[in-house]
Backbone as CSV, one residue per row, in Angstrom:
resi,resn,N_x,N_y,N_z,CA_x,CA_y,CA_z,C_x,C_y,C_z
1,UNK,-36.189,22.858,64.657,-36.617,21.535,64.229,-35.667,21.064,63.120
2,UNK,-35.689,20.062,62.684,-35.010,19.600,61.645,-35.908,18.639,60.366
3,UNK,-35.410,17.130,60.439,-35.798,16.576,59.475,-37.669,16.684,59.606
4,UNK,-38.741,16.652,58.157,-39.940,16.273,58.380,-40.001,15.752,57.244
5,UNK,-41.477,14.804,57.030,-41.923,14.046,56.385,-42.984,13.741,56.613
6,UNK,-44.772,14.164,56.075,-45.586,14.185,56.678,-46.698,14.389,55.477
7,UNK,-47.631,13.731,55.506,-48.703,13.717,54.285,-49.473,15.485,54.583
8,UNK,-49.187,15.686,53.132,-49.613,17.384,53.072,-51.244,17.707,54.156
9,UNK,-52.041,16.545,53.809,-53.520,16.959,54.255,-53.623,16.943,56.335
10,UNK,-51.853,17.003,56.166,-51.698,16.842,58.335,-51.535,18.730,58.643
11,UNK,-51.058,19.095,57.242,-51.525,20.709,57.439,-52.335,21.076,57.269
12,UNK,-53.182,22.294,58.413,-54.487,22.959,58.060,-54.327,23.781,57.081
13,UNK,-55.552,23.492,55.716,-56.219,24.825,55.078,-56.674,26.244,56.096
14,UNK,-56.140,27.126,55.520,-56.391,28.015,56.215,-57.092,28.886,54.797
15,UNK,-57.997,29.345,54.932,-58.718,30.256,54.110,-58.057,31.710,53.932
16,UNK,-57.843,32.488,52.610,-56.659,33.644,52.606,-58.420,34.916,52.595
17,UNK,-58.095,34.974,53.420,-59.079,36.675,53.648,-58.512,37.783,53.181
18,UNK,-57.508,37.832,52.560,-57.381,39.318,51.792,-58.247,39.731,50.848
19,UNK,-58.048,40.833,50.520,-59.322,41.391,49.567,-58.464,40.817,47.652
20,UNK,-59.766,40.298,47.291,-59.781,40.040,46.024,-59.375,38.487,45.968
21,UNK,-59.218,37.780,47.274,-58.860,35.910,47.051,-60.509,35.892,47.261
22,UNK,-60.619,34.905,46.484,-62.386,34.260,46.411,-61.831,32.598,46.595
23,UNK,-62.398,32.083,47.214,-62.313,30.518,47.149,-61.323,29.757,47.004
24,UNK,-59.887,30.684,48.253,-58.475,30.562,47.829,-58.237,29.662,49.331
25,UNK,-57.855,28.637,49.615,-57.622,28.082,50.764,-55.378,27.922,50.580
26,UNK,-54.797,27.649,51.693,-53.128,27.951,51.456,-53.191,26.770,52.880
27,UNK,-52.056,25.841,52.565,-51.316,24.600,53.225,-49.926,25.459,53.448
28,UNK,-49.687,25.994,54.865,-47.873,26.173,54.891,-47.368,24.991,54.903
29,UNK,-46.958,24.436,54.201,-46.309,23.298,54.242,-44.713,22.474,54.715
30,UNK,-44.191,23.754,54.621,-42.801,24.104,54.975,-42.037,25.472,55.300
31,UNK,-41.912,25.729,56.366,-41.891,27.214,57.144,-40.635,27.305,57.766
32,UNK,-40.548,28.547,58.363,-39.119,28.669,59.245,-39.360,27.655,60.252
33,UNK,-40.515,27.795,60.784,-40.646,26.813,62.166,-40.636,25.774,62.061
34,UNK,-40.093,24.675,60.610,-39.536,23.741,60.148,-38.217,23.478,60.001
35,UNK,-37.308,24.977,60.194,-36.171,25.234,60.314,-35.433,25.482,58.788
36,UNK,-36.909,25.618,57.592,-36.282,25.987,56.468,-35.741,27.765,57.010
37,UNK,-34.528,27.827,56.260,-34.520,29.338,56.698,-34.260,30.243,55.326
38,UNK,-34.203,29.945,54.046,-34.224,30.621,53.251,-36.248,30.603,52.351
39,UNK,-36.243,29.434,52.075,-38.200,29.369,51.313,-39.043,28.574,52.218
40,UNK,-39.705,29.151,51.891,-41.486,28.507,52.194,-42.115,27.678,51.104
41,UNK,-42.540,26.682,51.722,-43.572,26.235,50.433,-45.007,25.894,50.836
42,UNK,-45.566,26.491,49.499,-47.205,26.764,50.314,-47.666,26.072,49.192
43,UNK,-49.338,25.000,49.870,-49.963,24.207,48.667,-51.250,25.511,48.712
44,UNK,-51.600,25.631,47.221,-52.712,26.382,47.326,-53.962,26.171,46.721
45,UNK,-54.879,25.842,47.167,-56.261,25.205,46.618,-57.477,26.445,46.215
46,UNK,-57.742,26.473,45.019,-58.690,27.868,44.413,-60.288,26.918,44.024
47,UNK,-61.109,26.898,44.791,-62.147,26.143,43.922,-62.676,26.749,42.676
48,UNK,-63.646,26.288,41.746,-64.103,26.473,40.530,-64.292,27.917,40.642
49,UNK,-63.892,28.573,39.703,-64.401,30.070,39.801,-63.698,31.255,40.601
50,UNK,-62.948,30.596,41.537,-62.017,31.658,42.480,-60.974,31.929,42.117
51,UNK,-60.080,32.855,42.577,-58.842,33.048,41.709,-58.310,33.960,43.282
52,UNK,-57.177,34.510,42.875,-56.338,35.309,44.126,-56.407,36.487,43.396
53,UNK,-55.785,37.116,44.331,-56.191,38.999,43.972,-55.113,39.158,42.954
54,UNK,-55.261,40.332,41.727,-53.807,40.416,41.312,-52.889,41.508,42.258
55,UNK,-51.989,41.172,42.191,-50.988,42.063,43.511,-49.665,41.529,42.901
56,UNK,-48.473,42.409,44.001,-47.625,42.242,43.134,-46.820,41.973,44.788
57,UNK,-45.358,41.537,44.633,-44.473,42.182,45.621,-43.209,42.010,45.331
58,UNK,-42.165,42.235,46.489,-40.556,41.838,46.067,-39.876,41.187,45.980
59,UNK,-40.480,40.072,45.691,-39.870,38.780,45.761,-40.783,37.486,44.622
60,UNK,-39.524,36.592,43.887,-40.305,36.128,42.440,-41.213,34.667,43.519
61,UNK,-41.633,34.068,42.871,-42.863,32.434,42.789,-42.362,31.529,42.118
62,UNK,-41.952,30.040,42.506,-41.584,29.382,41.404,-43.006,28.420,41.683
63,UNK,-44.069,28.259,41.107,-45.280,27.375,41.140,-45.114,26.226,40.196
64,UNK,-45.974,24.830,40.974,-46.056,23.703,39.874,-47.313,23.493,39.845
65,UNK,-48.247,23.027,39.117,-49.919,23.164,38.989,-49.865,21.465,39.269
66,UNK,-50.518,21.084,39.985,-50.586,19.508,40.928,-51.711,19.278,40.331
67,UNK,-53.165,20.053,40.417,-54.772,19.417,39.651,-55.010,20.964,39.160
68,UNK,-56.154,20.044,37.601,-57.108,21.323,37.537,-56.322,22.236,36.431
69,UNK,-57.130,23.390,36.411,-56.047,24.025,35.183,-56.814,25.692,35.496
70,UNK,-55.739,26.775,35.009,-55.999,28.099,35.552,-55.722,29.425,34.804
71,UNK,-56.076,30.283,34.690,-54.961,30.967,34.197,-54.658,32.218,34.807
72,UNK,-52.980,32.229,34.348,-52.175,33.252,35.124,-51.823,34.089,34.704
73,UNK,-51.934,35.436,35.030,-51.858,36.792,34.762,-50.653,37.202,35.372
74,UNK,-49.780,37.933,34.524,-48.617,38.114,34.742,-48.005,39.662,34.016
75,UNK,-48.161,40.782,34.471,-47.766,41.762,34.204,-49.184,41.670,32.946
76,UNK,-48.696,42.143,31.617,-49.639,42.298,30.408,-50.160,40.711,29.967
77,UNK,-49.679,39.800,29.948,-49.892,38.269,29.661,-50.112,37.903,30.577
78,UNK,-51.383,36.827,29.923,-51.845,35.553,29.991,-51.965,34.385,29.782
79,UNK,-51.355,33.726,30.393,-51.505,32.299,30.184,-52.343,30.796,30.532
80,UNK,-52.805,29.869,29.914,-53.317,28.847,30.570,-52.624,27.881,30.836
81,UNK,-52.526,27.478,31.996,-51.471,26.105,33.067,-52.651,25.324,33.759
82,UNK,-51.936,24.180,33.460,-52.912,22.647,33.713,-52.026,21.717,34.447
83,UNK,-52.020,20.787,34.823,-51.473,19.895,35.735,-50.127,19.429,34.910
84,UNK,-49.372,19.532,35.403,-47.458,19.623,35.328,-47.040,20.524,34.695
85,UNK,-48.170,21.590,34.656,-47.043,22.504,34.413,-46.322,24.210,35.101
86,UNK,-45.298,24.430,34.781,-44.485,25.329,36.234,-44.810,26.528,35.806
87,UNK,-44.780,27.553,36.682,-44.817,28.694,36.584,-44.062,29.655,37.088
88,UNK,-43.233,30.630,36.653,-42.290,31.668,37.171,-42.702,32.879,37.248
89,UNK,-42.556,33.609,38.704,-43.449,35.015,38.230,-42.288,35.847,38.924
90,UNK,-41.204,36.727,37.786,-40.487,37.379,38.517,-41.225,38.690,39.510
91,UNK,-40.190,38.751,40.075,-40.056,39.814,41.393,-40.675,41.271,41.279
92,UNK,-41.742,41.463,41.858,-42.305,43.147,41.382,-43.823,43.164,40.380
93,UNK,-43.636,41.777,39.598,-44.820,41.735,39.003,-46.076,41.315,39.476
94,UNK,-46.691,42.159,38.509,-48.908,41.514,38.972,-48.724,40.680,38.800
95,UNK,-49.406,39.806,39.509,-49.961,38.376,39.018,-50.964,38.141,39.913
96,UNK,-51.962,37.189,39.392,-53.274,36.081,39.823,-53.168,35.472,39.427
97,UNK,-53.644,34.142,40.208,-54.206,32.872,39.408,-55.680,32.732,39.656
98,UNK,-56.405,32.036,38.163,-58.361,32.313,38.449,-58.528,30.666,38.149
99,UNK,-59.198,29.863,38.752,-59.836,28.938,38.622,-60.496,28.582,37.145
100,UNK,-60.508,27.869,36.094,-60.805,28.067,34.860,-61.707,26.849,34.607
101,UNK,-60.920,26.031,35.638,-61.765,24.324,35.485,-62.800,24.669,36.107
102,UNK,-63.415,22.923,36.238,-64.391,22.694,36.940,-64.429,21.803,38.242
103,UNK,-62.853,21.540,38.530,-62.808,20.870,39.886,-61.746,21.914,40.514
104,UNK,-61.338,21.150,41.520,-60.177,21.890,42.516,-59.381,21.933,41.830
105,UNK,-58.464,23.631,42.070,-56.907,23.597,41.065,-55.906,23.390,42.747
106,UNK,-55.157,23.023,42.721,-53.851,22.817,43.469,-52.873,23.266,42.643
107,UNK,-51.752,23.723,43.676,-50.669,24.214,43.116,-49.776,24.108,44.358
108,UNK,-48.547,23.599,44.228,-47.630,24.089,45.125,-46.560,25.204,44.422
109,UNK,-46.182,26.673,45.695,-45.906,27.955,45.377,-44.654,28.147,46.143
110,UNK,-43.474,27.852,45.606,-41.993,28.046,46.489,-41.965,29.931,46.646
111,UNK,-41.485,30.416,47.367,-41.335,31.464,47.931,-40.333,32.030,48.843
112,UNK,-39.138,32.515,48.599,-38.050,32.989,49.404,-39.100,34.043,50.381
113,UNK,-38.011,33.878,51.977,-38.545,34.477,52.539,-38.255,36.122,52.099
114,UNK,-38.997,36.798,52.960,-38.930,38.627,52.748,-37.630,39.301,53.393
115,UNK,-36.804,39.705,52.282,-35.632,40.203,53.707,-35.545,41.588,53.823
C-alpha cells in the first residue's frame, strides 16, 4: 500500500488481553500493512483506573499523551504526564502507564518494529 489518510476512530479498538492491562483498548494506526516498514504507531486508550502491565522489552517508545493524565513507571521512577506531554522509555526498561484521571487517557505510542 502506500499513501493513507484516514480519521483515527476508522480503526478498530481492539481490547489488549495480556495479563496485568485492565481497561487498556490499542488503535494500530499505522502498520507494515500500510507499507510503513521501519514503526508502528499505536493510539492507546486506558479508562479511569486501568493502567498496562509493567513489562519490559527490546526495543525503546516514543509516546505523546493526546487526553487525560497518567503516570509512568519507568525502571525506579515515576512520573506524572498530562496532555502534551512526551514520553521516552528506553530499550529493556519496565514501564506502565496507570490511569490517574477521571476521564479517558489517550496516547499515541511510536514503536520500531522487532528485528
Amino acid at each position: 500500500m502506500g499513501f493513507k489518510a484516514i480519521h483515527f476512530s476508522a480503526v478498530k479498538a481492539e481490547e489488549v488481553k495480556e495479563p496485568g492491562f485492565e481497561w487498556v483498548r490499542v488503535r494500530w494506526l499505522i502498520t507494515k500493512d500500510d507499507g510503513a516498514k521501519n514503526f508502528a504507531m499505536r493510539l492507546f486508550e486506558i479508562e479511569p483506573g486501568g493502567q498496562s502491565a509493567h513489562h519490559s522489552h527490546g526495543w525503546e517508545h516514543e509516546a505523546f499523551i493526546l487526553e487525560g493524565q497518567c503516570l509512568v513507571k519507568c525502571g525506579d521512577e515515576e512520573r506524572l504526564a498530562g496532555e502534551g506531554c512526551v514520553v521516552f522509555i528506553p530499550p529493556n526498561a519496565p514501564h506502565s502507564f496507570r490511569n490517574t484521571g477521571n476521564r479517558s487517557l489517550r496516547f499515541l505510542c511510536i514503536v520500531p518494529y522487532e528485528e
